[in-house]
C-alpha positions in Angstrom: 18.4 41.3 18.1 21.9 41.3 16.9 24.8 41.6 18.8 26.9 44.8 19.3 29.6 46.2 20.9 27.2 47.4 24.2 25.0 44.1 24.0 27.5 41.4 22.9 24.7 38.7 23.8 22.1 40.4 21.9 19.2 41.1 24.2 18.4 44.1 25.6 16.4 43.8 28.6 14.8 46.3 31.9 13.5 44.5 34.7 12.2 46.5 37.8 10.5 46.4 41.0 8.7 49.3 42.6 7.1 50.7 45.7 3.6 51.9 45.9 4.9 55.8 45.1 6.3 54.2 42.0 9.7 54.4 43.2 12.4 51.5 41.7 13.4 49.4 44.1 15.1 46.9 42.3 16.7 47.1 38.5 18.4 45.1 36.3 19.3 46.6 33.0 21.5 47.5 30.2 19.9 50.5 29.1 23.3 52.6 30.0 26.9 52.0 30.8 28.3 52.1 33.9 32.1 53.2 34.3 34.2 51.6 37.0 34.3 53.8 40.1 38.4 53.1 40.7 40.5 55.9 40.1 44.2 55.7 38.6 45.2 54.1 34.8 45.1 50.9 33.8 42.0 48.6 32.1 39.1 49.6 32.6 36.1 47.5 31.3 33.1 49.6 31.0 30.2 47.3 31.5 26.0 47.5 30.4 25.1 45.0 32.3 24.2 45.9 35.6 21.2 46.3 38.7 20.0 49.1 40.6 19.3 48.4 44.2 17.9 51.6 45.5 20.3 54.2 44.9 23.4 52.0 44.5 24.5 50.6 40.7 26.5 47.4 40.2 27.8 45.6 37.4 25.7 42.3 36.8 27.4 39.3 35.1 24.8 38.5 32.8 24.7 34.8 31.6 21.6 33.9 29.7 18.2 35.0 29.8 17.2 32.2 32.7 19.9 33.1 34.6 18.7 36.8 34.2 14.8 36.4 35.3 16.3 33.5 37.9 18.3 36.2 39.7 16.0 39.0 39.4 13.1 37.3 41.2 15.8 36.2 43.6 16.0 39.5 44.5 12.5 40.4 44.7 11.7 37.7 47.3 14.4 38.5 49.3 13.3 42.4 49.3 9.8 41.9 49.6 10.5 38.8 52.6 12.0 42.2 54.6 8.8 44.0 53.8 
């Protein structure tokens, strides 16, 4: 895939975990943008990169596509380790 302005490393990528009701869990994506949630002026860098954990959205420094799955199943052990 090539680059653009949304996906400047040029893979677009959805990785989830759900419940048994088929409710996410856990996300990491960069399906949409998410806008910083500070108020006022000044730059604002509006990121696709990002992970869902439950309700809550936060930006996700994406590095490489290692790094990526690395940190997702990160997560999932650590969620399902609480189950």
């Amino acid at each position: 895939m090539n680059p653009e302005q949304q996906i400047p490393h040029g893979v677009r990528y959805s990785l989830t975990l759900h419940d048994r009701y088929n409710r996410r869990i856990l996300g990491f994506d960069n399906a949409h943008a998410i806008r910083p949630t500070r108020k006022g002026y000044g730059g604002r860098k509006i990121t696709w990169d990002h992970k869902h954990k439950c309700d809550k959205i936060s930006p996700y420094e994406y590095e490489s596509s290692s790094q990526l799955l690395q940190d997702f199943w990160e997560e999932v052990e650590r969620i399902m380790g609480k189950e």
